[in-house]
PQR file with spaces between the fields and no chain letter, atoms N, CA, C, O and H, PARSE charges and radii, in Angstrom:
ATOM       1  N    UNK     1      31.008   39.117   32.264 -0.4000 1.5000
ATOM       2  CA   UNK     1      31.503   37.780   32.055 -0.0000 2.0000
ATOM       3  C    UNK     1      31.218   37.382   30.606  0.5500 1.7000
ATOM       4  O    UNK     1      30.223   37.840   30.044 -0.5500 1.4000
ATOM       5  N    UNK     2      32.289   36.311   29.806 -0.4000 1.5000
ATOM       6  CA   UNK     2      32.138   36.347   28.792 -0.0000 2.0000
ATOM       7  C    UNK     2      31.509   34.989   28.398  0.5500 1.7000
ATOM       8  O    UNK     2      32.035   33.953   28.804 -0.5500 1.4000
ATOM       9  H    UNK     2      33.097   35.939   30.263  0.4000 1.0000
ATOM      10  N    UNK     3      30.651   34.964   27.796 -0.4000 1.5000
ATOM      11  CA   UNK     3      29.831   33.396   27.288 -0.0000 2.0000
ATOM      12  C    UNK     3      31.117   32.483   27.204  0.5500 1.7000
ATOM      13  O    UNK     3      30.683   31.430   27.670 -0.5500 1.4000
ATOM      14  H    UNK     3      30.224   35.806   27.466  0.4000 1.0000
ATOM      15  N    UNK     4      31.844   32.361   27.029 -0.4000 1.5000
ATOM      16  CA   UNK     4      33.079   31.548   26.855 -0.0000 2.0000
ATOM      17  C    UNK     4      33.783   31.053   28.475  0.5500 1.7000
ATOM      18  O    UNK     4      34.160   29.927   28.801 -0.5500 1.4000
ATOM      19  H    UNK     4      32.197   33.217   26.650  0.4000 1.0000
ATOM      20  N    UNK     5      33.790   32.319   29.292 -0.4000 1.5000
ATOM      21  CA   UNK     5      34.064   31.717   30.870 -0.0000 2.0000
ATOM      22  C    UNK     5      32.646   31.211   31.113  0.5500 1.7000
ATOM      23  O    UNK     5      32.472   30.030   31.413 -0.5500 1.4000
ATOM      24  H    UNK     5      33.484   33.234   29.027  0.4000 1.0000
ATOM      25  N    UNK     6      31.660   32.034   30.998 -0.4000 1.5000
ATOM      26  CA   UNK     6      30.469   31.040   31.325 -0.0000 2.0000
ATOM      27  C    UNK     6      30.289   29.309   31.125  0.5500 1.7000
ATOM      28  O    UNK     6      30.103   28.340   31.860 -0.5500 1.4000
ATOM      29  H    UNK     6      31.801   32.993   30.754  0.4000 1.0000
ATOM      30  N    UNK     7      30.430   29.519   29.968 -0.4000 1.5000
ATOM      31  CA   UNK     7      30.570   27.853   29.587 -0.0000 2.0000
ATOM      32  C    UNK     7      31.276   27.221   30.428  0.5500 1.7000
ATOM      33  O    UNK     7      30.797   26.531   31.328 -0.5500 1.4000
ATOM      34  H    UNK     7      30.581   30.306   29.371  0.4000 1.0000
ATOM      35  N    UNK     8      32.632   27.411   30.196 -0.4000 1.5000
ATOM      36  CA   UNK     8      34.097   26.680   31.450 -0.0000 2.0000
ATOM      37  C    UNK     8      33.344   26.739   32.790  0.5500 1.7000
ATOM      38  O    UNK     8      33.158   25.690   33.406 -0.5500 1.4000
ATOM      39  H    UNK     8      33.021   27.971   29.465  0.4000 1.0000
ATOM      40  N    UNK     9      32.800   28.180   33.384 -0.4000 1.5000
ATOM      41  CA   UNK     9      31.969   27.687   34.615 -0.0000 2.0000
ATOM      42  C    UNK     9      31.259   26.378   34.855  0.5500 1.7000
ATOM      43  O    UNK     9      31.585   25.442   35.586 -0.5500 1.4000
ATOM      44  H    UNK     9      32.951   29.033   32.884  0.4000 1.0000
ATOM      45  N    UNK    10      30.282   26.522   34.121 -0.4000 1.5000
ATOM      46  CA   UNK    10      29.650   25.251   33.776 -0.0000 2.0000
ATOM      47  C    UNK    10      30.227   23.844   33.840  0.5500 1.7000
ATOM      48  O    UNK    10      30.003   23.038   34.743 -0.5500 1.4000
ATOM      49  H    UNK    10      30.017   27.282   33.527  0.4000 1.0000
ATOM      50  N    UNK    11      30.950   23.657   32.840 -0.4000 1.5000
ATOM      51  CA   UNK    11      31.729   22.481   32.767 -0.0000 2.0000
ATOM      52  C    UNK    11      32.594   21.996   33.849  0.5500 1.7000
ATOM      53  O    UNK    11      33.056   20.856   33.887 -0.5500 1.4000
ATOM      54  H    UNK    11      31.132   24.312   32.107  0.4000 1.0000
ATOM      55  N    UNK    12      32.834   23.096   34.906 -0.4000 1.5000
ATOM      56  CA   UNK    12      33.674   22.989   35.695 -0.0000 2.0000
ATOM      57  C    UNK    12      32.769   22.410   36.969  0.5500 1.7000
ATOM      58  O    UNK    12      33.053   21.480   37.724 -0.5500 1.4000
ATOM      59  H    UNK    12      32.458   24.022   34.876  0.4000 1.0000
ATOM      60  N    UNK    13      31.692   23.186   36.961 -0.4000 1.5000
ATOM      61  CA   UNK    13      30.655   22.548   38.053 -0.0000 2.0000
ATOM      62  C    UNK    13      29.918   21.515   37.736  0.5500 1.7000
ATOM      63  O    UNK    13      29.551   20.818   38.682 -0.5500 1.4000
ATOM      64  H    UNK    13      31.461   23.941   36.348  0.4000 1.0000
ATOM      65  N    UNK    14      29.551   21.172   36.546 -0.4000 1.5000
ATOM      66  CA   UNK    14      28.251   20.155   36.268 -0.0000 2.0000
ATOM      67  C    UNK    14      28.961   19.073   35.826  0.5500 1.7000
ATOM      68  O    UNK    14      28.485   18.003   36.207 -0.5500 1.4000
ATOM      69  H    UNK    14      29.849   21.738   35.777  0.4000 1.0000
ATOM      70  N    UNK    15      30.156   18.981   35.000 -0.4000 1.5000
ATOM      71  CA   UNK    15      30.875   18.261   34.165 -0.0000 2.0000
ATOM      72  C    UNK    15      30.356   18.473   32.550  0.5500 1.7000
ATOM      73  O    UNK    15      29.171   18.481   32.218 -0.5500 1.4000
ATOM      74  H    UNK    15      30.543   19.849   34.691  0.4000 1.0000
ATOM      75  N    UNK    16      31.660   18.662   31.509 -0.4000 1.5000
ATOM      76  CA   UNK    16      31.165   19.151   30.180 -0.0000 2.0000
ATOM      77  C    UNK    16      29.590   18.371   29.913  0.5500 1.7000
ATOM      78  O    UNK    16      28.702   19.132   30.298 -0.5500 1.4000
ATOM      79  H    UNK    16      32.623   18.655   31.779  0.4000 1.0000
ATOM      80  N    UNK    17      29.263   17.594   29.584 -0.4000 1.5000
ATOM      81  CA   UNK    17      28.141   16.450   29.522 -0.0000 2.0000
ATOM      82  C    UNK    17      26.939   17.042   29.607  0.5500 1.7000
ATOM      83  O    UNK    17      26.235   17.390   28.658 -0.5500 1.4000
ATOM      84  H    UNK    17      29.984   16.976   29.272  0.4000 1.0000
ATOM      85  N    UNK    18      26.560   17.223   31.503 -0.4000 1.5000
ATOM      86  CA   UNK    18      25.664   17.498   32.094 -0.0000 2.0000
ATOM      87  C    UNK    18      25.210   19.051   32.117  0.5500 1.7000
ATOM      88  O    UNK    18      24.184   19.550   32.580 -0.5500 1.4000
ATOM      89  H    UNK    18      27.132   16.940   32.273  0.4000 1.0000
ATOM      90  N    UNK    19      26.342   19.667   31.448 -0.4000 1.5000
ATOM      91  CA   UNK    19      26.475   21.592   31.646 -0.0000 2.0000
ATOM      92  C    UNK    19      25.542   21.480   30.144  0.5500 1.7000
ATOM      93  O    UNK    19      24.629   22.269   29.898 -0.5500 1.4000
ATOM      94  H    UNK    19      27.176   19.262   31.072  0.4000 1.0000
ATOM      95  N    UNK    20      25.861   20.614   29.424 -0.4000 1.5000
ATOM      96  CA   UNK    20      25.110   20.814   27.895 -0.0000 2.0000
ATOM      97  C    UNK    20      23.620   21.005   28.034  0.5500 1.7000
ATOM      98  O    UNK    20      22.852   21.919   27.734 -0.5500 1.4000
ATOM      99  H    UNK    20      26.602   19.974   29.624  0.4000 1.0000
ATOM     100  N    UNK    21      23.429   19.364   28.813 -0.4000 1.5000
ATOM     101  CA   UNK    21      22.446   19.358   28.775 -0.0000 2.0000
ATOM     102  C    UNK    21      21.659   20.327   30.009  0.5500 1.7000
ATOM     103  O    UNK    21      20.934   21.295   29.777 -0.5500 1.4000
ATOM     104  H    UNK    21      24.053   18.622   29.058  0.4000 1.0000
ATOM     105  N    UNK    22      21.743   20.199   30.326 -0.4000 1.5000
ATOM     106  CA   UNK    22      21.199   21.716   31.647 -0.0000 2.0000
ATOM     107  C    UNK    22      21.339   22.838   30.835  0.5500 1.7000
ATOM     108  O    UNK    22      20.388   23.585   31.063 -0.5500 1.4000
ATOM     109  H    UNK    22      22.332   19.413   30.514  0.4000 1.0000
ATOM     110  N    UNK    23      21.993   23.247   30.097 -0.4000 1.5000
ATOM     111  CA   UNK    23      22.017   24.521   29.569 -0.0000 2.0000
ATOM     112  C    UNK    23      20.681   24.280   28.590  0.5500 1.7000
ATOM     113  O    UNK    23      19.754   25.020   28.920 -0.5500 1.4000
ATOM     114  H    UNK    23      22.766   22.640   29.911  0.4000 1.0000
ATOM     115  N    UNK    24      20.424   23.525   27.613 -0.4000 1.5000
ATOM     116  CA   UNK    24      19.734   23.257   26.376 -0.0000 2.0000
ATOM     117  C    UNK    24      18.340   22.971   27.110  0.5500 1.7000
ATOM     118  O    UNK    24      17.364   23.302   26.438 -0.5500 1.4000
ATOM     119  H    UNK    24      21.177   22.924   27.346  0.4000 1.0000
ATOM     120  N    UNK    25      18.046   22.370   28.472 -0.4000 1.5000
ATOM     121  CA   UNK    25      16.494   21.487   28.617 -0.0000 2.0000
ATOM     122  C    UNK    25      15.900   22.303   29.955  0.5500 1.7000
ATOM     123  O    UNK    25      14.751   22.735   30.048 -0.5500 1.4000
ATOM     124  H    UNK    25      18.840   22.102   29.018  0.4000 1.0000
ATOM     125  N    UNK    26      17.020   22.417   31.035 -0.4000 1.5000
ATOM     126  CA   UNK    26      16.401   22.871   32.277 -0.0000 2.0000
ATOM     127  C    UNK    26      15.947   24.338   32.467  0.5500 1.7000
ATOM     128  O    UNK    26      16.833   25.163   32.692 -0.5500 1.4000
ATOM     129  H    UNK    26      17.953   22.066   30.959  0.4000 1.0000
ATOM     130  N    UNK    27      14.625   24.762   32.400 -0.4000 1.5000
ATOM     131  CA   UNK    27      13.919   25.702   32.690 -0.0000 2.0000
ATOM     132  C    UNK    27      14.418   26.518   34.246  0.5500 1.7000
ATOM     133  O    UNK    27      14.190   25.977   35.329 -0.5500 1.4000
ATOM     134  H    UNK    27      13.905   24.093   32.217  0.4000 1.0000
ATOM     135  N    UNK    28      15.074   27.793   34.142 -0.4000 1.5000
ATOM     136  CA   UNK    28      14.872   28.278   35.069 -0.0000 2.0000
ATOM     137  C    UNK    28      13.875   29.638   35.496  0.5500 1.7000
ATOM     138  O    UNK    28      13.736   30.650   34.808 -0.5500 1.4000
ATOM     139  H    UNK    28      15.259   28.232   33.262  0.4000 1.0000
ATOM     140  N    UNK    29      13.387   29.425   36.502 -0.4000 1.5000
ATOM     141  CA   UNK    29      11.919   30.402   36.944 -0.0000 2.0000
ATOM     142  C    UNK    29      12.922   32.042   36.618  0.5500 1.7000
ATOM     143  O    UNK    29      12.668   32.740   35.637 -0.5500 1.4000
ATOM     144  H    UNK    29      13.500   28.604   37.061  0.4000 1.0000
ATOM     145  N    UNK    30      13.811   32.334   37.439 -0.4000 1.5000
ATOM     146  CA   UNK    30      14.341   32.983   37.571 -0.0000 2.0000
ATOM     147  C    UNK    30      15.285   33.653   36.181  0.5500 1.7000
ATOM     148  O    UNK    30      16.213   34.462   36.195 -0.5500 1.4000
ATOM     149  H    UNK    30      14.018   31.767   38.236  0.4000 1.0000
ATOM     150  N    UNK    31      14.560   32.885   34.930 -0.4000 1.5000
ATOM     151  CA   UNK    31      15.432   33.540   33.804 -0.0000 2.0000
ATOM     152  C    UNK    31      13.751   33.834   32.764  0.5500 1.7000
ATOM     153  O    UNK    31      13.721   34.050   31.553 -0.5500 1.4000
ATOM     154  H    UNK    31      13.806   32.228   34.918  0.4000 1.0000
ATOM     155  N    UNK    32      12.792   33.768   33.499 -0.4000 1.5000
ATOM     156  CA   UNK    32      11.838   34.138   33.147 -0.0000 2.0000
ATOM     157  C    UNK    32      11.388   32.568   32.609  0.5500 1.7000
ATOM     158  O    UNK    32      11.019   32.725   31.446 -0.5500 1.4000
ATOM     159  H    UNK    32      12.816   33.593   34.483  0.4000 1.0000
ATOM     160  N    UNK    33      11.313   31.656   32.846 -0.4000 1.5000
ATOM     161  CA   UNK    33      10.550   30.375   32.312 -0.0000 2.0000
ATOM     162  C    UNK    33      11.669   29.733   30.830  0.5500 1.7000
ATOM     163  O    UNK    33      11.456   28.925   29.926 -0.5500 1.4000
ATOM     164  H    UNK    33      11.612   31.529   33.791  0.4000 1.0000
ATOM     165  N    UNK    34      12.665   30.447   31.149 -0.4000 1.5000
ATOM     166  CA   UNK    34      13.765   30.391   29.709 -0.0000 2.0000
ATOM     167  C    UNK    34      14.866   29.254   30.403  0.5500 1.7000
ATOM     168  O    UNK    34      15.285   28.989   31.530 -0.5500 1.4000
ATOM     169  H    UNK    34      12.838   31.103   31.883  0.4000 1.0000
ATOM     170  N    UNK    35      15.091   28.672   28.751 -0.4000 1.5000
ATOM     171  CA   UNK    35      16.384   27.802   29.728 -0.0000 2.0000
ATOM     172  C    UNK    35      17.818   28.482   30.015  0.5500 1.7000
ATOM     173  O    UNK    35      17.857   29.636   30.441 -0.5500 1.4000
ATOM     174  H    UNK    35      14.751   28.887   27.836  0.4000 1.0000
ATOM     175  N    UNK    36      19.033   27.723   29.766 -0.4000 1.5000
ATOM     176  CA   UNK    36      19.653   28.900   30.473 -0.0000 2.0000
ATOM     177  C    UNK    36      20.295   29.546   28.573  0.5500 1.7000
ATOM     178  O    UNK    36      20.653   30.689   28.286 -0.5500 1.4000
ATOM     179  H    UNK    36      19.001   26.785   29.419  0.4000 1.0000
ATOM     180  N    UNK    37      20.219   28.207   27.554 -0.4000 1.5000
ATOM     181  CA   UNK    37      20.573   28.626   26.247 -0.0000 2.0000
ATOM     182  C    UNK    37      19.587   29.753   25.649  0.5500 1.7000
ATOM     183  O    UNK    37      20.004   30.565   24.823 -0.5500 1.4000
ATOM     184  H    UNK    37      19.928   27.279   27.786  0.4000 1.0000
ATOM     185  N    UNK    38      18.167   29.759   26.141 -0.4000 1.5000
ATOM     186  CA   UNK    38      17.362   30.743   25.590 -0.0000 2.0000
ATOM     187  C    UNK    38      17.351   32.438   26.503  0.5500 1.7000
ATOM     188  O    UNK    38      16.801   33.484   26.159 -0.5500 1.4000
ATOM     189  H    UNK    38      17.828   29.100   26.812  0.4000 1.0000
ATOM     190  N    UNK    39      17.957   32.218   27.393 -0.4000 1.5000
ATOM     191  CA   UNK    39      18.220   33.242   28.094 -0.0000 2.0000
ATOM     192  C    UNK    39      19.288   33.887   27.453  0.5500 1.7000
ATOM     193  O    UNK    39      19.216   35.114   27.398 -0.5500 1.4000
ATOM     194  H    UNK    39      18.404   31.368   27.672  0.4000 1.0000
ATOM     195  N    UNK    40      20.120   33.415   27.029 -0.4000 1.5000
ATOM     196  CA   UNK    40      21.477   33.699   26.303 -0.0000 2.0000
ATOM     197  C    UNK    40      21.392   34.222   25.547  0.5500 1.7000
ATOM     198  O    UNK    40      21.762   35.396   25.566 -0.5500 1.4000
ATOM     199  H    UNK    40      20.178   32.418   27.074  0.4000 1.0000
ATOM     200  N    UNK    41      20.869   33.666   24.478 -0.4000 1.5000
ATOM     201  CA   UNK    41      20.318   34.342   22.951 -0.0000 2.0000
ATOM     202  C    UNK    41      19.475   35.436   23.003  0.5500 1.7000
ATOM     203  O    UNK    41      19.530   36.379   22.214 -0.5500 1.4000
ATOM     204  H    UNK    41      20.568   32.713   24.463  0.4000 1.0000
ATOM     205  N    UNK    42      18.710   35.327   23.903 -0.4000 1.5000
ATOM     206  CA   UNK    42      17.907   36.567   24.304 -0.0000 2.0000
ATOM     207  C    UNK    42      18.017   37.843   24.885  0.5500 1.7000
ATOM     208  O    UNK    42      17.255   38.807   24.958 -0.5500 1.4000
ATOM     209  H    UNK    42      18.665   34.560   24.543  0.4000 1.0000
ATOM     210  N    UNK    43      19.757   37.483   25.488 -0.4000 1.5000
ATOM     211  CA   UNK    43      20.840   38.748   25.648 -0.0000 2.0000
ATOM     212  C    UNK    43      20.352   38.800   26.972  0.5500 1.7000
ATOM     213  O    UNK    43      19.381   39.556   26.974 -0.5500 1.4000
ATOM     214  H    UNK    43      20.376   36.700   25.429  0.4000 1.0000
ATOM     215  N    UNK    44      20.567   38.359   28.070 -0.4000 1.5000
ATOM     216  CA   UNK    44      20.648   38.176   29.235 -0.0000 2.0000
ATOM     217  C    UNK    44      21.957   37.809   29.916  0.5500 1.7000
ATOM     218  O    UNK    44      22.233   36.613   30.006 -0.5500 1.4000
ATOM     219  H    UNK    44      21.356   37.744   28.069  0.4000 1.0000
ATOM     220  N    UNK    45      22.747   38.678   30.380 -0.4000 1.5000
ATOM     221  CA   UNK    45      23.904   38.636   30.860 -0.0000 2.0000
ATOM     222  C    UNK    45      24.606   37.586   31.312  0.5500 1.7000
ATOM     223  O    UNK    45      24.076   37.259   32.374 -0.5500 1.4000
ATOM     224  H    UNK    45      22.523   39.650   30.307  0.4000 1.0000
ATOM     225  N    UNK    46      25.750   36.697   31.016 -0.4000 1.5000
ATOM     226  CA   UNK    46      26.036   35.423   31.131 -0.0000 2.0000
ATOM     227  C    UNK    46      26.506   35.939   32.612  0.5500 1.7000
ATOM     228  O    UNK    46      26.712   34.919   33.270 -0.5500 1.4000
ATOM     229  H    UNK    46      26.181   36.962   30.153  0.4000 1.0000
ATOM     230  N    UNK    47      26.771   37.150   33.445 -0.4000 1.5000
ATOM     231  CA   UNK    47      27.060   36.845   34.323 -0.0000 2.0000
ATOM     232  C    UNK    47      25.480   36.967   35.674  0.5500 1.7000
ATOM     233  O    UNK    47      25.515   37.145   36.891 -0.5500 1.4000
ATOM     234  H    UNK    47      26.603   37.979   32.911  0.4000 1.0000
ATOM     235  N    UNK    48      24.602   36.825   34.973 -0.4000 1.5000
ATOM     236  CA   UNK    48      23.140   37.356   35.801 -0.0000 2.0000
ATOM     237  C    UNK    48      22.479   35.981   35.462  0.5500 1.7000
ATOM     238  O    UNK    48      21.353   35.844   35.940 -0.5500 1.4000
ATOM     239  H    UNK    48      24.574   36.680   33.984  0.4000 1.0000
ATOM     240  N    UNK    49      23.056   34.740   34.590 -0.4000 1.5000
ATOM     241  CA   UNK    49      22.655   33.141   34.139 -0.0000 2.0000
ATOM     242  C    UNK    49      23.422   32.716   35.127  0.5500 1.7000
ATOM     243  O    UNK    49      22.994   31.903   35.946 -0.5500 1.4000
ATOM     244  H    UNK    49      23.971   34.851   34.202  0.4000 1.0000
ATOM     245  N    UNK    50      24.263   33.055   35.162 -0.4000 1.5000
ATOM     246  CA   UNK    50      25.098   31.881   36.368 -0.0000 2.0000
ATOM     247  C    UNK    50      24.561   32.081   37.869  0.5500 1.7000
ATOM     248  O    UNK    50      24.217   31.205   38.662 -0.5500 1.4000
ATOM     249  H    UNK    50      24.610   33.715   34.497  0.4000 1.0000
ATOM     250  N    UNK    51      24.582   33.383   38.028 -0.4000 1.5000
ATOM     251  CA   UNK    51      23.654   33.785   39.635 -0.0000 2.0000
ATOM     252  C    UNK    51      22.679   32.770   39.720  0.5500 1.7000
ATOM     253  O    UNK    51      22.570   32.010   40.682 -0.5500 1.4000
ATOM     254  H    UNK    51      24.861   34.095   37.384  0.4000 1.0000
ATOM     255  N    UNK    52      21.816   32.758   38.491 -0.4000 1.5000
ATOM     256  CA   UNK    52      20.787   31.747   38.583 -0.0000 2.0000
ATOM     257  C    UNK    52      21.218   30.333   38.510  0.5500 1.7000
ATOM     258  O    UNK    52      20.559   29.435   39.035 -0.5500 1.4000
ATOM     259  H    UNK    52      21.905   33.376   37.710  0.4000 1.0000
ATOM     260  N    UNK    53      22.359   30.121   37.838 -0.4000 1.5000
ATOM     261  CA   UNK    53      22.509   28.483   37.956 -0.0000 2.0000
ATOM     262  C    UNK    53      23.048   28.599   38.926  0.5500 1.7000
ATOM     263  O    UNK    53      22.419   27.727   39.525 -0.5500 1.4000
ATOM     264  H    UNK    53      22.894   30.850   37.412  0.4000 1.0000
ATOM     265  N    UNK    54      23.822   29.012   39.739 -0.4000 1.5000
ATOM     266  CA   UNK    54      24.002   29.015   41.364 -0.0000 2.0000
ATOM     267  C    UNK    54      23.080   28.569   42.306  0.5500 1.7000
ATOM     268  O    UNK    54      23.190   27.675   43.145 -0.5500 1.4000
ATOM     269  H    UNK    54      24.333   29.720   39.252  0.4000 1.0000
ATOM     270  N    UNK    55      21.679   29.703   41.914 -0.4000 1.5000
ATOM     271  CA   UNK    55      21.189   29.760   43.173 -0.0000 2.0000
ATOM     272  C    UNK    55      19.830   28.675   42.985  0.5500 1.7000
ATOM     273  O    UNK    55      19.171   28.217   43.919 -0.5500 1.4000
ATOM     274  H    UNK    55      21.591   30.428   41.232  0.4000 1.0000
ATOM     275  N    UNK    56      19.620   28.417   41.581 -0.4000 1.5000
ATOM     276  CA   UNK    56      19.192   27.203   41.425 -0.0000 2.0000
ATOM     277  C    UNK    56      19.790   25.867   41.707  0.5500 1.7000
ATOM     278  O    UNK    56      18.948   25.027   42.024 -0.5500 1.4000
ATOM     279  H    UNK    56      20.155   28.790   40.823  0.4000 1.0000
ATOM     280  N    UNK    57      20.981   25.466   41.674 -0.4000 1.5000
ATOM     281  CA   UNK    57      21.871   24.495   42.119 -0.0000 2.0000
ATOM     282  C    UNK    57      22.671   24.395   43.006  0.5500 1.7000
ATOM     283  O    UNK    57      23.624   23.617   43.048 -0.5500 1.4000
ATOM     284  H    UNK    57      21.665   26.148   41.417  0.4000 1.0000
ATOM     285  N    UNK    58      22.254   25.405   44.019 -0.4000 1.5000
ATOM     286  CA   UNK    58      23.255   25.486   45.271 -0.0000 2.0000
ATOM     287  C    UNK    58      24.661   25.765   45.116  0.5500 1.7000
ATOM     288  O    UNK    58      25.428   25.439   46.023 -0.5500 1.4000
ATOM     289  H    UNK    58      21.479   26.036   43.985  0.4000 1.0000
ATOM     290  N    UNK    59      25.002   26.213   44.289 -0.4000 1.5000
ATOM     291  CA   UNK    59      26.662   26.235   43.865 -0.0000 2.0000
ATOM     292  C    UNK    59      27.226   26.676   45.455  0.5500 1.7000
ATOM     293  O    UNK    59      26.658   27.716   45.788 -0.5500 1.4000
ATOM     294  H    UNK    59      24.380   26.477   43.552  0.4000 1.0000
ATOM     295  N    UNK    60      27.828   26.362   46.130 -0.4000 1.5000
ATOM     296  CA   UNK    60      28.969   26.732   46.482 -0.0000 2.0000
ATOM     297  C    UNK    60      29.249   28.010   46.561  0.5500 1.7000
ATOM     298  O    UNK    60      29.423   28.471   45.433 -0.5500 1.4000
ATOM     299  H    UNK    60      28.289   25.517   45.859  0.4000 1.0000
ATOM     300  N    UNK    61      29.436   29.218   47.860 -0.4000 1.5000
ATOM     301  CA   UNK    61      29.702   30.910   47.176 -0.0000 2.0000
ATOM     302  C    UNK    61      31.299   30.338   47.322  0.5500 1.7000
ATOM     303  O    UNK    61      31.964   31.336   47.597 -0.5500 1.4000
ATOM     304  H    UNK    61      29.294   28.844   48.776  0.4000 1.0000
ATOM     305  N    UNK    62      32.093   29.283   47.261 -0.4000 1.5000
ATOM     306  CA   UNK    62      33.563   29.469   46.905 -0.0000 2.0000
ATOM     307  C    UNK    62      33.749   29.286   45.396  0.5500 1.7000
ATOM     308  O    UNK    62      34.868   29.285   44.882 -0.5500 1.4000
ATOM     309  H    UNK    62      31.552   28.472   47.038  0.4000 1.0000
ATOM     310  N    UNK    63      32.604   29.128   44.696 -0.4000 1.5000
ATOM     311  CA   UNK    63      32.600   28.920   43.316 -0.0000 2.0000
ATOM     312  C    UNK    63      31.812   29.948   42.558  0.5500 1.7000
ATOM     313  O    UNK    63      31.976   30.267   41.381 -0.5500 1.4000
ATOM     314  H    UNK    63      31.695   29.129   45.113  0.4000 1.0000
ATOM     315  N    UNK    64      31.146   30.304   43.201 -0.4000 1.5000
ATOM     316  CA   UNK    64      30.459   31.554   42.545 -0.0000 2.0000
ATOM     317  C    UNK    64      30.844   32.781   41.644  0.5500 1.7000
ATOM     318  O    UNK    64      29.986   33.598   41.313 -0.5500 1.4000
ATOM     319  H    UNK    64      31.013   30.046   44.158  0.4000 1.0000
């Protein structure tokens, strides 16, 4: 998955706004104590970040 659908994921579930900020502040356990922007940079698969913003946020598996 490409950081670019990742994002649109995002925006599509959280609303552009709230995907920012969740990406930039909210710590997930499951990306090692990283948020989901420092996971990114750190080369962690945008499609192995979203599993986690899923399964941290209940996403929906019709959205998954």
């Amino acid at each position: 998955m490409r950081i670019t659908v990742f994002r649109r994921l995002m925006a599509e579930e959280f609303g552009p706004g709230r995907a920012q900020v969740l990406a930039s502040d909210h710590v997930l356990s499951g990306l090692g104590g990283r948020t989901i922007d420092q996971a990114l940079t750190a080369g962690i698969p945008a499609k192995e970040v979203w599993r986690e913003v899923c399964n941290a946020f209940d996403v929906p598996a019709e959205r998954r």
